[in-house]
PLY file of the C-alpha trace (Angstrom):
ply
format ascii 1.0
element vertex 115
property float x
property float y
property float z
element edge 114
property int vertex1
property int vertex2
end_header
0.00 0.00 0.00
2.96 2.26 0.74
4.34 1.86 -2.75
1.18 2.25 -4.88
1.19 6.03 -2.85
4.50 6.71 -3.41
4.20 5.44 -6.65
1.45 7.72 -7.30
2.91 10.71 -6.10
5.78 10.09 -8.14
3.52 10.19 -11.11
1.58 13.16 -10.27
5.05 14.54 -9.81
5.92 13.88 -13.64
2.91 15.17 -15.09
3.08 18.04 -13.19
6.63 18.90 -14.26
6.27 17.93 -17.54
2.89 20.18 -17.51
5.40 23.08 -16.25
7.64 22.94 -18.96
5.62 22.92 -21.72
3.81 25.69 -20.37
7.64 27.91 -19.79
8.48 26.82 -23.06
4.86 28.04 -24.96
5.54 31.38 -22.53
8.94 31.45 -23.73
8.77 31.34 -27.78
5.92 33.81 -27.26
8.22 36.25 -25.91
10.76 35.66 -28.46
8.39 35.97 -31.14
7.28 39.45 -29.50
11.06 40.66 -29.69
11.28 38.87 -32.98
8.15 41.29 -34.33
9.42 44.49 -32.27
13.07 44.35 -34.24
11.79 43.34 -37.54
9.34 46.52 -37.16
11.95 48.69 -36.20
14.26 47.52 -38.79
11.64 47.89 -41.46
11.79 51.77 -42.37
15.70 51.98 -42.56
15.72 48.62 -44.67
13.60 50.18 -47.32
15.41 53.29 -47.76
19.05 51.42 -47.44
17.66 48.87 -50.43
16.11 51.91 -52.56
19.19 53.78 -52.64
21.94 50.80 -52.86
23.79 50.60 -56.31
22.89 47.99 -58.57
22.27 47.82 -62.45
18.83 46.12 -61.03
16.80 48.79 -59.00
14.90 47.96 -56.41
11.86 49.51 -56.14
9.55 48.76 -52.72
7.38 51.70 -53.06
6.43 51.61 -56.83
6.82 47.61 -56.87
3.98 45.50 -57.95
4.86 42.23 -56.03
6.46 43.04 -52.75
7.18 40.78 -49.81
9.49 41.11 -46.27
11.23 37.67 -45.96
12.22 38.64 -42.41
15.17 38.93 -40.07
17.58 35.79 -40.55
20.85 35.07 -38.75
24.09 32.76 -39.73
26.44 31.85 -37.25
29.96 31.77 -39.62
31.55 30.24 -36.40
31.29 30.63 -32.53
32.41 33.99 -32.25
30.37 35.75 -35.27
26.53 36.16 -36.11
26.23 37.64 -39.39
22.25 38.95 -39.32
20.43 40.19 -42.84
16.52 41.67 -42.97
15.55 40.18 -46.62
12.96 41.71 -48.63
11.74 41.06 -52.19
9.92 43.71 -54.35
9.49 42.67 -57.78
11.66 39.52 -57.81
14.54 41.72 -57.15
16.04 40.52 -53.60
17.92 42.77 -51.14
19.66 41.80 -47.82
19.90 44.57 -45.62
22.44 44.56 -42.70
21.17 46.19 -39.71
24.31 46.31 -37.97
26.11 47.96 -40.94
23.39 49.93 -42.18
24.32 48.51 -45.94
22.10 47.00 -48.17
23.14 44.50 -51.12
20.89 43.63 -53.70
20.67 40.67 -55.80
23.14 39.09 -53.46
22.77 35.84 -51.77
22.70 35.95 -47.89
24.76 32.65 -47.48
27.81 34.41 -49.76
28.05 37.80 -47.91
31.06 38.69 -46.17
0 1
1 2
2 3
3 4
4 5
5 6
6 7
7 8
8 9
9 10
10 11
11 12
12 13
13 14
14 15
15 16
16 17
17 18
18 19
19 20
20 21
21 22
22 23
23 24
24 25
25 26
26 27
27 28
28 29
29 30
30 31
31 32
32 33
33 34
34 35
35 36
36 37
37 38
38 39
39 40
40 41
41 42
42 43
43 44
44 45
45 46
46 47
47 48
48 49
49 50
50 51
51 52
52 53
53 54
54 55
55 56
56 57
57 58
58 59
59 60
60 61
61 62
62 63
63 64
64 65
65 66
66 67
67 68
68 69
69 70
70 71
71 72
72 73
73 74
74 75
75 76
76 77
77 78
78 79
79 80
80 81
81 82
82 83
83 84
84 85
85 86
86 87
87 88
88 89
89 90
90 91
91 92
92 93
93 94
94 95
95 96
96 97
97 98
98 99
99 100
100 101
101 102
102 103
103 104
104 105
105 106
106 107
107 108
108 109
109 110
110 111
111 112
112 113
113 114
């Protein structure tokens, strides 16, 4: 009889814990999603105007464009010590990586290749 209780316990021990963290984790990804939104928002306006007036023999056009599309913030970690980050956006098939710690925008250029 003393085992089946502790047994018990034990169990409502588990779910409860495993209950916990699932529910930290939802809160968690949430938040991070928040900050995600907030920095992408923030990033937005300076993005645009970097991309408009890069140099290219393709010009990108957001405010004129016909098709235009924000594929978001996107990080690369080139090794342990370096995060290379890049806003993306797309107006008319014409792709531009934008470099919010820089403040330089590249178009046509793939995010993988950038320095």
């Amino acid at each position: 009889m003393k085992f089946q209780r502790i047994a018990i316990v034990a169990f409502v021990l588990l779910v409860a814990g495993i209950a916990a963290s699932f529910y930290f984790t939802w809160k968690t990804l949430t938040r991070l999603r928040t900050v995600q939104a907030f920095v992408e928002s923030s990033v937005f306006a300076d993005a645009v105007a970097a991309c408009e007036a890069a140099h290219s023999t393709t010009p990108f056009k957001w405010n004129g464009g016909k098709q235009t599309a924000v594929i978001g913030l996107n990080s690369v970690k080139l090794n342990k010590d370096t995060i290379v980050a890049s806003y993306t956006l797309v107006a008319d098939s014409v792709y531009c990586d934008y470099d919010p710690i820089k403040r330089k925008a590249e178009i046509g250029s793939s995010f993988l290749e950038r320095e």
